[in-house]
N, C-alpha and C positions, 0 to 999 in steps of 0.2 A: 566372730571367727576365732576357733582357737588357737595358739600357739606353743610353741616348745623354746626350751630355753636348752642347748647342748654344749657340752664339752668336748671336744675332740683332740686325741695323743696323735700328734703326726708322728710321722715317722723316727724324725729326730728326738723323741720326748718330749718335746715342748709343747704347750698346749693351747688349744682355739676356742672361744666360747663366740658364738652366736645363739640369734634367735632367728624361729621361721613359724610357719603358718601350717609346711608338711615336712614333716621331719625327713622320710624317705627317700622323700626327692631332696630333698638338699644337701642328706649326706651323697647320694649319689654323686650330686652335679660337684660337690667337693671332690670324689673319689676319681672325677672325670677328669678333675684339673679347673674348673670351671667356677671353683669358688675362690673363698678372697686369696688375695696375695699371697699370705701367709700359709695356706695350707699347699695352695699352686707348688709351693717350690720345698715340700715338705710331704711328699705323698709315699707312701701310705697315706692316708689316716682311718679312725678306728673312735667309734661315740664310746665314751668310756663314763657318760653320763647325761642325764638330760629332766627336765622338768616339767608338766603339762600343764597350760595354762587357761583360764575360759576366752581369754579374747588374746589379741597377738600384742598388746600394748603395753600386759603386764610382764609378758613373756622379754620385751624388749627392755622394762627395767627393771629387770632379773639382769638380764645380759650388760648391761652399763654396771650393777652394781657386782658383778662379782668380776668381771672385767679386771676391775681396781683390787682386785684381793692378791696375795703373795701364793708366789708357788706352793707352798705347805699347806696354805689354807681351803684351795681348789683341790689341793689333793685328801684334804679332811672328808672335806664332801662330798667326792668322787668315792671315796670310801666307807662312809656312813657313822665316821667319827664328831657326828653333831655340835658331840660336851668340848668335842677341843677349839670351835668356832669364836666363841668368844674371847679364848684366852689368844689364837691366832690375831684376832683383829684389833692388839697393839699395836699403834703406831711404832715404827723404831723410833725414830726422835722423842719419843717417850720413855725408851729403855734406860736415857743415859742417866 
């Protein structure tokens, strides 16, 4: 089964990364109020990115691993600044 990996800018600018199986429906059921917590109390929201997957498995550890990414670097990729990915994915505890 395939799946999607998405980003979503609520309302407030902050942003939601899931995964699903139908994209359509899920931003709906987001837009409904019906999706997670996070978006419920954040509506608007608006797919400001997403990725297709062949089965929904990869799709979901897509969404675990960019989950853990910093604000700058979800929005590298929401933008299609690829070359700045690796330099985003410093640790800071590594900066010092």
């Amino acid at each position: 089964m395939k799946g999607y990996l998405y980003i979503l800018e609520c309302a407030d600018g902050s942003y939601y990364t899931g995964s699903t199986n139908d994209l359509e429906k899920r931003i709906q059921q987001h837009q409904n109020g019906e999706g997670a917590n996070h978006t419920k109390k954040r509506l608007p929201v608006r797919l400001v990115y997403f990725e297709e997957y062949l089965q929904i498995e990869q799709a979901f550890f897509r969404e675990k691993q960019i989950q853990g990414w910093s604000r700058k670097k979800k929005e590298a990729l929401i933008n299609g600044l690829v070359e700045l990915l690796p330099k985003l994915a410093v640790a800071y505890r590594d900066l010092r």
